[in-house]
C-alpha positions as CSV (number, residue, x, y, z in Angstrom):
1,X,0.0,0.0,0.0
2,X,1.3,3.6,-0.6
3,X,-0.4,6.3,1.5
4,X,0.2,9.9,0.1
5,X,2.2,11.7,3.5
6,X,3.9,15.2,2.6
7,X,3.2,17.1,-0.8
8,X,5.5,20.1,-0.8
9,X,4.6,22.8,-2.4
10,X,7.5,25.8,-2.5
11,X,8.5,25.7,-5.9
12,X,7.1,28.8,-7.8
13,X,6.9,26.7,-11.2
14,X,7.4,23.7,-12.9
15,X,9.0,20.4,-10.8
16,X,11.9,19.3,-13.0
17,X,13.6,17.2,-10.5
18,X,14.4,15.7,-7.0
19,X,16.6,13.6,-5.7
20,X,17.0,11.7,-2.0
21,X,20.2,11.3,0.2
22,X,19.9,8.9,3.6
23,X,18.9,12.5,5.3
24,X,17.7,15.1,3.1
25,X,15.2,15.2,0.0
26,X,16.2,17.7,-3.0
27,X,14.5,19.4,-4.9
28,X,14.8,21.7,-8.6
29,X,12.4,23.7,-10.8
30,X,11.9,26.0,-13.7
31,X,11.9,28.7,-11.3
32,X,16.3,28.4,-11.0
33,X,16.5,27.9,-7.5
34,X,17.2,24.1,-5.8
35,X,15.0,23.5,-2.2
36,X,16.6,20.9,0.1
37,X,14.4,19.3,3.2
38,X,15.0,17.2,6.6
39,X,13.6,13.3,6.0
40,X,12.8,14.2,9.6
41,X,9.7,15.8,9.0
42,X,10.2,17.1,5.7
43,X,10.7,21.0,7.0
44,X,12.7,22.8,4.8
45,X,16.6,22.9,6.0
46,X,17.7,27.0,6.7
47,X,20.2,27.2,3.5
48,X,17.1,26.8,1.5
49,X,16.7,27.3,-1.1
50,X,19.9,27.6,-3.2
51,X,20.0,30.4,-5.8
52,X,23.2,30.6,-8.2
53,X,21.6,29.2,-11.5
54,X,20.2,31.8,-14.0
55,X,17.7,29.7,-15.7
56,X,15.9,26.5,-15.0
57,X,17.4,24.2,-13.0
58,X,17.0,20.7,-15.2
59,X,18.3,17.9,-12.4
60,X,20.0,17.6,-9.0
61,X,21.8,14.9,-7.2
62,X,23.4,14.0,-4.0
63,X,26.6,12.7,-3.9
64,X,26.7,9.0,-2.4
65,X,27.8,10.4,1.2
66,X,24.5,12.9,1.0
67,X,27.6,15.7,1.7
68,X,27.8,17.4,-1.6
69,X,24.9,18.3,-3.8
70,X,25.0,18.9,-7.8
71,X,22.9,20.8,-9.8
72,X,22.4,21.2,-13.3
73,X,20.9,24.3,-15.7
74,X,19.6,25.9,-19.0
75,X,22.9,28.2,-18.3
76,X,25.5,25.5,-19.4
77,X,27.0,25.3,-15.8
78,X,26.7,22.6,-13.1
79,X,27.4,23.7,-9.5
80,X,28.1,22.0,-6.5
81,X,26.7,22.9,-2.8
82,X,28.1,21.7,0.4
83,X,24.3,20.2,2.0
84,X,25.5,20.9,5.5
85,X,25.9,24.5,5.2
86,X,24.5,25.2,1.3
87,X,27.6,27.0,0.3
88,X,28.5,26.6,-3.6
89,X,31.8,25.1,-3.6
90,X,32.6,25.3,-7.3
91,X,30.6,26.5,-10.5
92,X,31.6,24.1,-13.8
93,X,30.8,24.9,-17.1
94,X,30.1,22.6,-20.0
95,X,32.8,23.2,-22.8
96,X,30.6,24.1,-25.3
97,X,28.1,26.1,-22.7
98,X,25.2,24.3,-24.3
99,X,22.7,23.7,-21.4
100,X,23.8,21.0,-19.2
101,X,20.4,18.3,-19.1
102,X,21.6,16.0,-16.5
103,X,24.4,15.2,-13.9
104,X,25.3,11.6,-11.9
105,X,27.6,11.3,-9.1
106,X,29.6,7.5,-9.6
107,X,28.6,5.2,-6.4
108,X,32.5,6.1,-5.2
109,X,31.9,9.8,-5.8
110,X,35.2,9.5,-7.8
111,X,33.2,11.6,-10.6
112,X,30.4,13.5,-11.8
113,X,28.8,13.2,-15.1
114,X,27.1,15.7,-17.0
115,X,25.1,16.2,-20.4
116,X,24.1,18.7,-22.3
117,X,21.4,19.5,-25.5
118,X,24.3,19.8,-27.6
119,X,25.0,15.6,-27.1
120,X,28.1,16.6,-25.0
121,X,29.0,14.5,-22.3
122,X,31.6,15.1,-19.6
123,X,33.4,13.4,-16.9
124,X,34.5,15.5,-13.9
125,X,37.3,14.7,-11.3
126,X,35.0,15.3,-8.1
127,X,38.3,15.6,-5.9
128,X,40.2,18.4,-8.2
129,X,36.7,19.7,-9.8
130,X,38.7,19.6,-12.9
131,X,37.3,18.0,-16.8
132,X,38.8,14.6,-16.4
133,X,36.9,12.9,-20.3
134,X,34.7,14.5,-22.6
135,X,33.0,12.7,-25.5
136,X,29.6,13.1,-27.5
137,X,26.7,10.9,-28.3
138,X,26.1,10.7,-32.2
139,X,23.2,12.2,-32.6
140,X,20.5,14.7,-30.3
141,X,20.6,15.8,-26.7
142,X,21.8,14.1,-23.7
143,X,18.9,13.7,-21.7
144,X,19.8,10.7,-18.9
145,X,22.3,9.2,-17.3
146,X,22.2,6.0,-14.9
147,X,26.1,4.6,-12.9
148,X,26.1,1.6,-12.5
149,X,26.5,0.0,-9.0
150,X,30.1,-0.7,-9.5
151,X,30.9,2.7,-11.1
152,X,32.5,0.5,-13.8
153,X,30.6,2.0,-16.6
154,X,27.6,4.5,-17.0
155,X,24.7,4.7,-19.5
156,X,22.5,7.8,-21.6
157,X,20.0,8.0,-23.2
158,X,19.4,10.6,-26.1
159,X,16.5,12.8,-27.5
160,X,17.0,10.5,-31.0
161,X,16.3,7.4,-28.5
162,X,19.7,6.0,-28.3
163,X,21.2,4.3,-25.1
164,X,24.8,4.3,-25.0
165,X,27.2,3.0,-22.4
166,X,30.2,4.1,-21.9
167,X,33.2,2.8,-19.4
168,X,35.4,4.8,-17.0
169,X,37.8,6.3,-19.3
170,X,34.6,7.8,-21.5
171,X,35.2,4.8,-24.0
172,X,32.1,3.9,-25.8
173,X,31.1,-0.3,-25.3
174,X,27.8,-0.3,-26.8
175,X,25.2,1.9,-28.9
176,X,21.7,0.8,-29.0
177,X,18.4,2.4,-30.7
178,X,15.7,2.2,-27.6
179,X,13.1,4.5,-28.3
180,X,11.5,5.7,-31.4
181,X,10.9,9.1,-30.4
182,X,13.7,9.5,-27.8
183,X,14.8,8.6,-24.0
184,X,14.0,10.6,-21.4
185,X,15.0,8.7,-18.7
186,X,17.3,5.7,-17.5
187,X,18.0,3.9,-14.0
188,X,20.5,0.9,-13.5
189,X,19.3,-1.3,-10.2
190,X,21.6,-1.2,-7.3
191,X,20.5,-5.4,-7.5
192,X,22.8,-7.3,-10.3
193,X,20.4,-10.3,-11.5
194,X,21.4,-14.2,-12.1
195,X,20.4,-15.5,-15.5
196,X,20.3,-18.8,-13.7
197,X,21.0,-20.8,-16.7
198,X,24.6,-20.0,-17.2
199,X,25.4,-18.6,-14.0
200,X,26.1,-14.6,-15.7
201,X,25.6,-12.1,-13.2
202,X,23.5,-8.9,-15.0
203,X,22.8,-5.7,-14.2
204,X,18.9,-4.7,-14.6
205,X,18.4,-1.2,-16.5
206,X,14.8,0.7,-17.3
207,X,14.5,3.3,-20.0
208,X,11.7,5.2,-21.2
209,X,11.0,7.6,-23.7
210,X,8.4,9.6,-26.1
211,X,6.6,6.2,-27.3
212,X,5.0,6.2,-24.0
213,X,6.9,2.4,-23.2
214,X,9.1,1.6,-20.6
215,X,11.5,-1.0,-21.6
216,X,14.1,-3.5,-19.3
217,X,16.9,-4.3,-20.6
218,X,19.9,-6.8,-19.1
219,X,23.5,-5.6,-19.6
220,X,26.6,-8.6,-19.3
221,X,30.1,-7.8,-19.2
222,X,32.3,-11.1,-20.1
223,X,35.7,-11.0,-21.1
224,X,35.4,-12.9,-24.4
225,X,31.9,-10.9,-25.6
226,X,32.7,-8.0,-24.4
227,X,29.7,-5.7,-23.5
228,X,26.2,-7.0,-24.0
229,X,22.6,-5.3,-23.6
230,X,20.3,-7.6,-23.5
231,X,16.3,-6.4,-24.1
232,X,14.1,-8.3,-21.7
233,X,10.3,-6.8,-22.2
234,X,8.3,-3.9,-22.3
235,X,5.8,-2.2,-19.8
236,X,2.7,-0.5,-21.8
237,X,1.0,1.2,-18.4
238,X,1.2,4.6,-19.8
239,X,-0.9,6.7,-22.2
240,X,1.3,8.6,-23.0
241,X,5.1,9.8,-23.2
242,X,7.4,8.1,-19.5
243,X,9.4,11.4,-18.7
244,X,11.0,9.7,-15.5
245,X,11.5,6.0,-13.9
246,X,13.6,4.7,-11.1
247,X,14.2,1.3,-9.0
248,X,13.5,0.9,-5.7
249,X,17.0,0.7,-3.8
250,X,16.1,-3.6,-3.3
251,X,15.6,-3.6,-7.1
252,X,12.4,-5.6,-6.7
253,X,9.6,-2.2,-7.8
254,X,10.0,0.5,-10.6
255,X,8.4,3.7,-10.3
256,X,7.3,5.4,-13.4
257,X,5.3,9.1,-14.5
258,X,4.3,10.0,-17.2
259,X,2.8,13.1,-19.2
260,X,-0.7,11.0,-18.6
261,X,-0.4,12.5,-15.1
262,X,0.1,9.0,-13.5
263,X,2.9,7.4,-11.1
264,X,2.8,3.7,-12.0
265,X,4.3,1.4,-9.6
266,X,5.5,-2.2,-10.9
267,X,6.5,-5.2,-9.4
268,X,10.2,-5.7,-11.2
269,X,10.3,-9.7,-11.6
270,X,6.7,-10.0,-13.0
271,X,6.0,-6.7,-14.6
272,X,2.4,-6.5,-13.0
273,X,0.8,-3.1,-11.5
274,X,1.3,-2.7,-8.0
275,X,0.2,0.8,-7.5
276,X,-1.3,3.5,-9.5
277,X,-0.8,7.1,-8.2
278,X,-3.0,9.6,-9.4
279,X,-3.4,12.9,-7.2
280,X,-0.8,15.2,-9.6
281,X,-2.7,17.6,-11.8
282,X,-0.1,17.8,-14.8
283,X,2.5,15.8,-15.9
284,X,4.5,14.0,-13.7
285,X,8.4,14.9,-14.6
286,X,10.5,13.1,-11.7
287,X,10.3,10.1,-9.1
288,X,13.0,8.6,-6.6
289,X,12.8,6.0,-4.1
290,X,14.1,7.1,-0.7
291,X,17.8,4.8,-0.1
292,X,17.3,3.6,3.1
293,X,13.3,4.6,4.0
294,X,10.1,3.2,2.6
295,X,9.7,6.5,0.3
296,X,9.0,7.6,-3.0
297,X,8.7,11.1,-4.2
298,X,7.3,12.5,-7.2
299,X,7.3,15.7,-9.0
300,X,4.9,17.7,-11.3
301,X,4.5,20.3,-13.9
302,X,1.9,21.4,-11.3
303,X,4.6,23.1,-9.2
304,X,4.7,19.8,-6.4
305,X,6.6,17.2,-5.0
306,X,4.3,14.4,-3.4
307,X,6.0,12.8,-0.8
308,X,4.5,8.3,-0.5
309,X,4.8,5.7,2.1
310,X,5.1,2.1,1.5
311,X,4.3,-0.7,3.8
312,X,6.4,-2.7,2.7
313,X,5.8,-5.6,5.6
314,X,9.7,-6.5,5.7
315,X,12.1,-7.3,8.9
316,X,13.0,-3.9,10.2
317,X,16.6,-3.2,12.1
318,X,16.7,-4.6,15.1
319,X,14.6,-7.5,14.5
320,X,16.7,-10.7,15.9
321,X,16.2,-13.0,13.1
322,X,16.6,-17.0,14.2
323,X,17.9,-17.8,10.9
324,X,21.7,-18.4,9.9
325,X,20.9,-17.6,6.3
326,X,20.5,-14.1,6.9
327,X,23.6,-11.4,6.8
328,X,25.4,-11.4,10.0
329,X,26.5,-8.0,10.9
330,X,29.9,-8.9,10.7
331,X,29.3,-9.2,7.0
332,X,27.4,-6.1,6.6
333,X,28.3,-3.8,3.3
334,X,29.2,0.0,4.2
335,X,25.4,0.7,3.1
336,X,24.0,-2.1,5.6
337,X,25.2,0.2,8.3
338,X,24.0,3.1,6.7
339,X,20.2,1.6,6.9
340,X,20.7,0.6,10.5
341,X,21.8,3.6,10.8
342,X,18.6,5.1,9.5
343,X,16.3,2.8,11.2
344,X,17.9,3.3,14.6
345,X,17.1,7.3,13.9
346,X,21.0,7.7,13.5
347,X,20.6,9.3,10.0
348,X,23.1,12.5,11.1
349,X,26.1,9.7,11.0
350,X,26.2,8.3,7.5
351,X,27.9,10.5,5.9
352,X,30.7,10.2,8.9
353,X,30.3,6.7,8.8
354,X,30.6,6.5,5.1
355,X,33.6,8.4,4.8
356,X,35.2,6.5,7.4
357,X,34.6,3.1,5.5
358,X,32.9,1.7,8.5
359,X,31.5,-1.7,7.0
360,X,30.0,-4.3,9.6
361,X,33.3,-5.7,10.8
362,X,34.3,-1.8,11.4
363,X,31.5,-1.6,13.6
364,X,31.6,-3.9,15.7
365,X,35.1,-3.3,16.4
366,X,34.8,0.5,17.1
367,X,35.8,0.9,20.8
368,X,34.2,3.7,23.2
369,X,37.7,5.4,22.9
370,X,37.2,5.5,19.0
371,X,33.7,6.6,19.2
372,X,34.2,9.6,21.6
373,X,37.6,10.6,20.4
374,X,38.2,9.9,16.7
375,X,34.7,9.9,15.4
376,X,32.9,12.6,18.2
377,X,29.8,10.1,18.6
378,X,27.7,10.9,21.3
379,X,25.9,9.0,24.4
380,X,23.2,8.1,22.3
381,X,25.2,6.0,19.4
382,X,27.3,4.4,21.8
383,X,24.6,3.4,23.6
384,X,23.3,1.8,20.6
385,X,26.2,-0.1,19.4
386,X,26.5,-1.6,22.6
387,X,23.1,-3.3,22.3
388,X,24.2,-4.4,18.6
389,X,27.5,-5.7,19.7
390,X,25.4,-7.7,22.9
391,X,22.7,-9.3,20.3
392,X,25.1,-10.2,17.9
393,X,27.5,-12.3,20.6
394,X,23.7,-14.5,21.3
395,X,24.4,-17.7,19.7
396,X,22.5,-18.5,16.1
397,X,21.3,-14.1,16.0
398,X,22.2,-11.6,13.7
399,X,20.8,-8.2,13.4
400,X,19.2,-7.4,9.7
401,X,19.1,-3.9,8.6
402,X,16.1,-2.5,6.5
């Protein structure tokens, strides 16, 4: 079930984009400025909103620690904005000053993509903020842009309906004609799939476009075929043109909305309807699921974000699950902490935690010297991890995080 929660309603035109981080929920518009909000109770944070672009603002995104933001405009520039205190920390501008369409962070915030109408794309050194790779699409403008979840390669999609994928050094591995009347968006699960008949391990990707089709595609990299997209079927839900999709951070439910004025919600293995979301009043331009937090936001040509709730009826953090099968803590990935993080209402430390590396095995060997001195945790967290560190030493438990 998805119960409507929070529509925000700040922007003084068109909802081009938002975007989530563990903590905070971003937002852009036609009207050049980018508004940024607590996931606390979605009150708007006191640096918002951020004003430096001098036309529309066409997409945001948070880096993957939540502590830089990127924005994107009709003015050729991207900026970047420091989301604990909004200052812009550096203005770059696309080569050819063509306006930029899009911008990704990589998973290891090692770079930051952006595209432009003109078909340029460009590959920024996030550390040094200096052009790192440029390179163009053959034909139209630059519209998407999906990492995947090893950062080993990253995907667009063009107004002339072309997906290309491109590796780390801007080297093109594959060119494929998608849509008839163009892409407008693209998303790469965070999930790699099994083909289960040869054992290849894929990773999912949804596009949609102008022919009012969504369409999932499987993409193999072996070392004797090289690069692979694979097309795997198409969902007809829509009436008209898809202008955004994204998978839900589990990879099992893809969001959709469309021009029809309608979020669709599918269920990823089957391809059936699980929701459809109905209260915008004009096209719906933008959806993101929430990382670690049942939500989903979507955006509208009617000037508002709509902020949804899942029950998603799944073993929260905390939950002391008899069953060896499940991940022990121990064996916990960097974003397993950051969702019992999250669900322990410890959302101010992930970015800390993140750029500290602290996996599972991290964890549970951080000391209370480490915590107070190195890291400047308070009472509360350490308090916390001591009740982790006591389940976890109960014979046959482990803790699973949401």
């Amino acid at each position: 079930m998805a119960t409507l929660i929070h529509t925000i309603a700040d922007h003084s035109d068109d909802i081009n984009y938002c975007a989530f981080s563990s903590s905070c929920l971003a937002t852009c518009s036609l009207d050049k400025t980018i508004r940024v909000y607590s996931l606390n109770n979605f009150t708007e944070l006191p640096y918002s909103p951020l004003k430096g672009h001098t036309y529309a603002v066409h997409c945001c995104c948070f880096s993957p620690s939540g502590h830089i933001l990127a924005s994107c405009s009709t003015d050729g520039t991207t900026m970047i904005w420091d989301t604990r205190d909004g200052r812009m920390l550096a203005l770059l501008e696309q080569p050819s000053s063509s306006p930029v369409r899009v911008c990704r962070f990589s998973p290891n915030s090692t770079y930051l993509v952006s595209g432009a109408a003109d078909g340029s794309v460009v590959l920024w050194n996030v550390q040094s903020l200096k052009l790192y790779r440029s390179g163009n699409v053959k034909d139209g403008s630059l519209v998407a842009c999906a990492f995947s979840p090893n950062g080993n390669f990253f995907v667009t999609g063009s107004s002339c309906g072309d997906l290309t994928i491109w590796d780390d050094k801007m080297r093109c591995l594959c060119n494929e004609k998608a849509h008839d009347l163009g892409v407008t968006c693209c998303d790469i699960s965070s999930q790699p799939v099994s083909d289960g008949e040869h054992g290849f391990i894929y990773f999912q990707m949804a596009s949609c476009g102008q022919d009012n089709q969504i369409k999932l595609w499987l993409i193999l990299f072996t070392d004797f075929l090289g690069v692979e997209l694979k097309y795997k079927c198409t969902l007809n839900g829509h009436s008209a043109p898809v202008l955004a999709c994204a998978f839900s951070p589990d990879g099992q439910m893809l969001v959709s909305g469309s021009v029809d004025k309608r979020v669709i919600v599918y269920e990823t293995s089957t391809g059936n309807t699980l929701h459809t979301l109905s209260q915008h009043t004009r096209y719906v331009t933008t959806c993101a699921f929430a990382p670690h937090s049942p939500l989903l936001a979507t955006g509208s040509m009617d000037k508002t974000v709509n902020i949804w709730q899942f029950d998603l009826k799944q073993p929260c953090a905390g939950n002391i699950i008899e069953n060896a099968s499940k991940v022990a803590v121990e064996d916990w990935s960097e974003d397993d902490v950051s969702a019992w993080l999250c669900a322990q209402d410890l959302a101010d430390f992930v970015g800390l935690f993140k750029m500290n590396n602290i996996d599972g095995k991290e964890l549970l060997n951080l000391s209370k010297e480490s915590l107070t001195n190195e890291l400047k945790i308070d009472f509360l967290m350490l308090l916390t991890l001591h009740a982790l560190k006591y389940l976890t030493q109960r014979k046959g438990c482990c803790v699973v995080p949401c």
